[in-house]
N, C-alpha and C positions, 0 to 999 in steps of 0.2 A: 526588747521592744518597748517595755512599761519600765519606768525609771522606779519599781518596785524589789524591795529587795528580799519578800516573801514571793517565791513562785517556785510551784510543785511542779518539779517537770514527768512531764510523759512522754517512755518512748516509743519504737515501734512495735503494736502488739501489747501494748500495754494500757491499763484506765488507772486511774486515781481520780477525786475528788480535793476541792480546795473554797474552803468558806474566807468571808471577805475577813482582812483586808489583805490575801496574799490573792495572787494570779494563778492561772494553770494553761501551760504553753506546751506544744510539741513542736517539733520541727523533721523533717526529712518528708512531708506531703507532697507525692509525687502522683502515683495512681492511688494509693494509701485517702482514705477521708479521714478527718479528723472531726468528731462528732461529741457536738457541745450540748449535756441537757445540764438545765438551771431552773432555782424556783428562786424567782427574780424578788418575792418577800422574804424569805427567808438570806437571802445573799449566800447562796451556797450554788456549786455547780460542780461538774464533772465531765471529765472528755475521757475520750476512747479512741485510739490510734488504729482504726480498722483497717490490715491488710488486702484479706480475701474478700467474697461478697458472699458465702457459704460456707459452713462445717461440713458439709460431704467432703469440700476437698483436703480434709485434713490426713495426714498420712503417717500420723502417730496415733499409739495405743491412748495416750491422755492428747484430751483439747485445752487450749489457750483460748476462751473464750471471750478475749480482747482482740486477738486477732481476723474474727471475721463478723462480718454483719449480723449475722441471722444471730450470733448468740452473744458479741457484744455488747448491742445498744441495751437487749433484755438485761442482760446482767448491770449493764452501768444502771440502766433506770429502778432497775430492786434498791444497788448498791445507795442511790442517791435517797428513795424512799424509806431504809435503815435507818439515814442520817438525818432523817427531819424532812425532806422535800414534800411538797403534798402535791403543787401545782406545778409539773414541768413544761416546760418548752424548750425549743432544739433548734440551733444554729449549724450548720457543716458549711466545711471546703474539704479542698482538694480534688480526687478524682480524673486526675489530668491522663491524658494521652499522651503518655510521654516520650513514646516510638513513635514512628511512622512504619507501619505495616503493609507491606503489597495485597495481603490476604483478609478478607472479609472475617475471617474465622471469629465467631463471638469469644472465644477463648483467649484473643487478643486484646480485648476492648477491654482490659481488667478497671480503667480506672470509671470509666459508663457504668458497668456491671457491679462496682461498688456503693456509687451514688444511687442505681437505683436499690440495689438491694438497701441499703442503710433508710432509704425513703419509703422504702416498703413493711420494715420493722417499725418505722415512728406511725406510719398509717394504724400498722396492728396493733400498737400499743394509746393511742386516740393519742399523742405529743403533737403539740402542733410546730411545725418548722417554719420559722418566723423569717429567716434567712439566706440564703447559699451563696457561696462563691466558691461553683464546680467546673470542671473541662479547664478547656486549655490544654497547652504542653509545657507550662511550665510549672516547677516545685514553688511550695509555698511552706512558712512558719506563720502558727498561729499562735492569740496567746487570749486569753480571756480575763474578764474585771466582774468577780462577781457581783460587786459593789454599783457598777454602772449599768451592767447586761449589753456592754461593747465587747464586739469581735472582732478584736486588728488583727489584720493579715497581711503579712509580709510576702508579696511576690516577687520570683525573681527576675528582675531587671522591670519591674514592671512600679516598687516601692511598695507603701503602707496605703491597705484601705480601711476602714471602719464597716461594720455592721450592728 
């Protein structure tokens, strides 16, 4: 996406950190949120590839705590505060409905139930979310500049936007 030829990739279920001048991109955000926190003086930042919207639903003896919100955004935002960050703030996409469901069943809505859980960790943790580009049905790649504190987003069929 960024004609940058430093970029940490992050996959599903996965976080890493990336201080300037390389980027930090994920791709395959489908119902998945991709959750950007940064401390935009420092030019460092970190994303988190969040599947689930909860650790309850996890169904193994050890957690992947990249994979769901509730433990997550907590753990990316220590990881970010380790490294220097003092001041975060927090960009997400993704979230999409990417079915069509005949059934109301909240258990369906996983990419809703994401976005809000992931918005409800930055509430807990006082980060302020500066931006979103959630819902829809269609997948997105994202990549981030820690250097600018831009969030392009790649939709599909839809192009590149800026945040």
């Amino acid at each position: 996406m960024l004609p940058n030829s430093q970029v940490v990739k992050v996959g599903i279920a996965q976080m890493d950190i990336a201080r300037e001048p390389a980027t930090i991109r994920t791709s395959g955000l489908g119902s998945c949120v991709g959750v950007v926190l940064y401390d935009e003086s420092r030019k460092l930042a970190g994303l988190v590839h969040v599947m689930l919207p909860d650790s309850s639903l996890n169904r193994t003896p050890q957690i992947n705590e990249a994979k769901f919100a509730d433990t997550g955004v907590v753990a990316m935002a220590e990881l970010l505060k380790r490294s220097g960050a003092v001041r975060l703030k927090a960009k997400i996409a993704g979230g999409a409905q990417m079915f069509q469901f005949t059934s109301d069943k909240d258990s369906m809505r996983i990419g809703p139930r994401n976005v809000e859980a992931v918005k409800e960790q930055l509430r807990k943790l006082a980060i302020q979310l500066v931006a979103e580009d959630t819902g829809g049905n269609s997948g997105r790649t994202i990549e981030f500049d820690p250097t600018t504190s831009i969030l392009h987003i790649r939709t599909v069929n839809q192009g590149v936007t800026q945040l």
